[in-house]
C-alpha positions as CSV (number, residue, x, y, z in Angstrom):
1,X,23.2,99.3,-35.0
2,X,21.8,97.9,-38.0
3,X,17.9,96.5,-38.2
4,X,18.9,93.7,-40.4
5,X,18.3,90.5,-39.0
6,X,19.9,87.0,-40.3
7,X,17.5,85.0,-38.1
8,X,14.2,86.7,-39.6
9,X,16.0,86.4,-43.1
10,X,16.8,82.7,-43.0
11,X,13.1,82.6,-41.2
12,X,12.0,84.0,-44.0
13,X,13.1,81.7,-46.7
14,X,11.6,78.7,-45.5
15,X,8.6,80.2,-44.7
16,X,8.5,81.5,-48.5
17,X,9.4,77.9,-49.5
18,X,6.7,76.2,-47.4
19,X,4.1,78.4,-48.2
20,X,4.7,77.6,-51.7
21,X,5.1,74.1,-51.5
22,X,1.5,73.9,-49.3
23,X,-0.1,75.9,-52.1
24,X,1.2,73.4,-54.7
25,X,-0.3,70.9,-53.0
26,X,-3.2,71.9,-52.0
27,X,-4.8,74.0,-55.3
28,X,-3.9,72.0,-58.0
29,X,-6.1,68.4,-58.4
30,X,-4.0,67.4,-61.4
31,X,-1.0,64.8,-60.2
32,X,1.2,66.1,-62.7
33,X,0.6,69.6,-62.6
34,X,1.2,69.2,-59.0
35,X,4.4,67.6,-59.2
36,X,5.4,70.0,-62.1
37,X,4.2,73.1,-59.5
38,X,6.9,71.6,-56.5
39,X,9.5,70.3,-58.8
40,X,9.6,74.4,-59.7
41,X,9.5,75.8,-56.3
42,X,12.2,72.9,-55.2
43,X,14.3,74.5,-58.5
44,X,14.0,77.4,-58.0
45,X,15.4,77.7,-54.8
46,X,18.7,76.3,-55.9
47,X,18.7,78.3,-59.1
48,X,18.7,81.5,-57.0
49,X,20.2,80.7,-53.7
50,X,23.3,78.4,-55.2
51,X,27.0,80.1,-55.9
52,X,27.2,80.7,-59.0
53,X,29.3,78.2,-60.4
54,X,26.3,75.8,-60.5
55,X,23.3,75.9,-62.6
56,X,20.5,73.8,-61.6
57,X,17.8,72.7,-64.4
58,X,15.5,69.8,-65.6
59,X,16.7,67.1,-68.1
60,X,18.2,64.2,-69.0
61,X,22.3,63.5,-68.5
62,X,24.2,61.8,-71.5
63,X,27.7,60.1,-71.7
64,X,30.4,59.9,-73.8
65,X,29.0,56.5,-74.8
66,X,25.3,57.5,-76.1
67,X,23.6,56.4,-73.2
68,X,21.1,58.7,-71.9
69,X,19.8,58.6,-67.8
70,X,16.4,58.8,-67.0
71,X,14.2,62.0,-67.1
72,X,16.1,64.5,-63.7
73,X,14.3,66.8,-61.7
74,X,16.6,68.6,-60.7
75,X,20.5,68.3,-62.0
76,X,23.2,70.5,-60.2
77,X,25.9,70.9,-62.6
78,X,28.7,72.7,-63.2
79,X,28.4,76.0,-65.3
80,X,32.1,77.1,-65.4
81,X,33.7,74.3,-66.8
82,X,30.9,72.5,-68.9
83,X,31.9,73.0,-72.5
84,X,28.6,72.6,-73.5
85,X,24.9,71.7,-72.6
86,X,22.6,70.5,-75.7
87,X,19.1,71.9,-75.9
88,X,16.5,70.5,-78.2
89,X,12.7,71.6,-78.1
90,X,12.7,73.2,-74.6
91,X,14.6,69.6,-73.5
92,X,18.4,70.4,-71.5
93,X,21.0,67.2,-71.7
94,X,24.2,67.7,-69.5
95,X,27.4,65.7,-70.2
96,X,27.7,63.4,-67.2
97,X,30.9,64.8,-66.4
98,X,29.6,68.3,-65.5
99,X,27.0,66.6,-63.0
100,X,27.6,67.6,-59.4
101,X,24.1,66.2,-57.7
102,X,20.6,65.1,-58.5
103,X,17.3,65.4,-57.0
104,X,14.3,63.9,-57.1
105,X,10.9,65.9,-56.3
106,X,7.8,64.8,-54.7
107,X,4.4,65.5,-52.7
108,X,5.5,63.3,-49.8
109,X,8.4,61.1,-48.9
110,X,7.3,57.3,-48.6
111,X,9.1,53.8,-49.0
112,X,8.1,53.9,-52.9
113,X,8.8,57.2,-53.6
114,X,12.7,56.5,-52.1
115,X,12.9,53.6,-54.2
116,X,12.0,55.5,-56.9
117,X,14.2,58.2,-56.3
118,X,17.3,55.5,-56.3
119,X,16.3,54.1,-59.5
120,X,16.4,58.0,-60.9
121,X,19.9,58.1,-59.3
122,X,21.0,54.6,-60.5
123,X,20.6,56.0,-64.4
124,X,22.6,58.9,-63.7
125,X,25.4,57.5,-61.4
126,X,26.0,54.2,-63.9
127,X,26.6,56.6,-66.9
128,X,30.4,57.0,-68.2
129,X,32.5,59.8,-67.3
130,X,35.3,61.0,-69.3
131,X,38.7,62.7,-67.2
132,X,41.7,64.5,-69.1
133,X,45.2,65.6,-67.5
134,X,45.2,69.4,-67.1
135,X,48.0,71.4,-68.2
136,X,49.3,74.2,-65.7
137,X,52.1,76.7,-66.0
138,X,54.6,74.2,-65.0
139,X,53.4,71.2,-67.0
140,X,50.4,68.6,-66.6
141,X,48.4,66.9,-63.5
142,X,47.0,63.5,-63.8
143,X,43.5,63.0,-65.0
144,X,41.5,63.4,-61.7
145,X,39.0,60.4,-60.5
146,X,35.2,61.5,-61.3
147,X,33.9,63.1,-58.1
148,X,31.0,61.7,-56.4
149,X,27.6,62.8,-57.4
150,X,25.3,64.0,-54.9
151,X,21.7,62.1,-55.1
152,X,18.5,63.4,-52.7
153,X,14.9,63.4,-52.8
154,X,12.8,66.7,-51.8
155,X,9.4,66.8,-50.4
156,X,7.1,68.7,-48.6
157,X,5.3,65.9,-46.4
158,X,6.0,62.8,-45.3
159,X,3.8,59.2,-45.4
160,X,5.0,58.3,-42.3
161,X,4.6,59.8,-39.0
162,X,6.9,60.1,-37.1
163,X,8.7,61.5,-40.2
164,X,12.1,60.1,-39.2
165,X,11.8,57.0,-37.6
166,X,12.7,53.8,-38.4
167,X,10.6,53.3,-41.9
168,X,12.6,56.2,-43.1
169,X,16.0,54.5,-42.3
170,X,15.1,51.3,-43.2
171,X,14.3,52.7,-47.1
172,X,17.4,55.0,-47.0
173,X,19.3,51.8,-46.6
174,X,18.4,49.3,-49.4
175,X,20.5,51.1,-51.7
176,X,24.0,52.2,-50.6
177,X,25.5,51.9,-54.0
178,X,24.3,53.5,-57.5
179,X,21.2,54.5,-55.8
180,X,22.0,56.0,-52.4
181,X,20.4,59.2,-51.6
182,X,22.9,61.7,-49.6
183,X,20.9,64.9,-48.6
184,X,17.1,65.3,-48.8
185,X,14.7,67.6,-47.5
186,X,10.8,67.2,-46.2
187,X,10.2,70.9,-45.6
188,X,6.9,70.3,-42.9
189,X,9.4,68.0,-41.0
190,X,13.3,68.6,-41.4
191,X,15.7,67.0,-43.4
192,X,18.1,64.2,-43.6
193,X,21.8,63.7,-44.7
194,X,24.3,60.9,-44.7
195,X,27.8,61.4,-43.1
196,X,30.6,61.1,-44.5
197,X,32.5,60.0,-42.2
198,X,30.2,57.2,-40.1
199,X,27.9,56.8,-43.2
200,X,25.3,56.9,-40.9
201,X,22.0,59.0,-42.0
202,X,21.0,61.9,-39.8
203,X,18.1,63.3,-39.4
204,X,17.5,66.7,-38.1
205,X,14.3,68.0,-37.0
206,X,13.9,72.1,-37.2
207,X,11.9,74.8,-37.4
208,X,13.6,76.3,-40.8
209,X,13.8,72.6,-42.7
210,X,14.3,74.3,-46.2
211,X,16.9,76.9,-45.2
212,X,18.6,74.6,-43.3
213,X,19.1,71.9,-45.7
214,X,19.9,74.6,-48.6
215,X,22.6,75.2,-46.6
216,X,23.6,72.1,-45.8
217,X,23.7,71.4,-49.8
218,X,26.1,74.1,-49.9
219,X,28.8,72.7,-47.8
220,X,28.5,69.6,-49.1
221,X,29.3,70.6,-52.5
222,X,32.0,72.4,-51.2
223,X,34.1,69.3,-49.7
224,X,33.0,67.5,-53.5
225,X,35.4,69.5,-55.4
226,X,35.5,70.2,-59.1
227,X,34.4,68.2,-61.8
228,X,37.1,66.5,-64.2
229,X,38.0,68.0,-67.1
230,X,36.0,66.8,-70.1
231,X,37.1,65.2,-73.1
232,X,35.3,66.8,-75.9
233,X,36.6,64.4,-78.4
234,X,34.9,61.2,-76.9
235,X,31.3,63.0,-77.5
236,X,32.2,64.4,-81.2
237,X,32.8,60.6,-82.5
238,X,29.2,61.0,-82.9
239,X,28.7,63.8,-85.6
240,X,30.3,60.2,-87.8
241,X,27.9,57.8,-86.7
């Protein structure tokens, strides 16, 4: 019988994570390089844990149109069918097409760091996506509908206590549209998702908060399917302009 043992493994993952995202908060005085410490530890947990046909980074997401979102955290996009992702000066823009989810990172969750979360989401969501038929051996399919993007917020404490009570609800709800956070994590407490089905938030409170909502993540990827295929051609009108 082997030693291995998935509990201790998944254990240990959190644990790794919250250790991390204590130590972020509690050596560095600086705001930003505080942030800039959890944002990384949040990253690169998808970066390593995620299938590989997503790539998670830092940046900006543009359309087809010019218009540009706000500065992400973290963007979840899709590294098998993305044509291309522009770098400039360290900087990483993703077509809004290859965009499967976006996060927001912070110290703590409170009412004004949700709102500010859905304001994050609202400039990526709003942006224009492009969709082409795909050919196939035996001819084309239809141009598919953009898939929905995935929008969270990831901390490691929370402002209120209880953590999930009904402050917590209350801010999930003001924004159900452009801005509505899905999945999110507070790694001291548990984390939160909304269901697709009721679209009622849950809230789960466990010992292993980061492992659990990792793999919560990953399924709910899964049921959002493949980005659309890009049209190239609506972006190169712009070598002209």
């Amino acid at each position: 019988m082997s030693e291995w043992s998935l509990t201790q493994l998944l254990a240990t993952l959190h644990e790794d994570i919250h250790r991390r995202l204590e130590a972020s908060r509690k050596s560095f005085g600086h705001s930003t390089t505080k942030g800039n410490a959890t944002e990384g530890v949040w990253l690169k947990l998808l970066q390593e844990y995620l299938p590989e046909r997503y790539a998670a980074v830092s940046g900006h997401v543009v359309d087809s149109e010019g218009v540009f979102s706000d500065q992400i955290d973290i963007i979840v996009f899709d590294r098998q069918y993305s044509p291309f992702i522009l770098k400039y000066e360290e900087q990483i823009v993703v077509p809004a097409e290859s965009v499967y989810a976006a996060f927001e990172t912070k110290q703590a969750i409170s009412a004004e760091q949700v709102a500010y979360a859905q304001a994050k989401l609202t400039s990526v969501r709003c942006l224009h996506r492009t969709s082409l038929p795909i050919p196939h051996a035996g001819g084309i399919y239809p141009a598919k509908n953009p898939i929905t993007i995935l929008g969270g917020l990831l901390t490691f404490e929370s402002e209120w206590s209880p953590c999930f009570g009904d402050p917590i609800q209350a801010s999930l709800l003001k924004d159900q549209h452009l801005g509505r956070l899905d999945i999110g994590c507070v790694a001291a407490h548990g984390h939160f998702y909304r269901d697709r089905s009721s679209a009622e938030y849950r809230f789960v409170k466990e010992g292993k908060p980061a492992t659990a909502f990792l793999l919560k993540l990953i399924s709910e990827l899964q049921f959002s399917g493949t980005v659309p295929m890009i049209d190239v051609m609506a972006y190169a009108k712009w070598l002209t302009k």
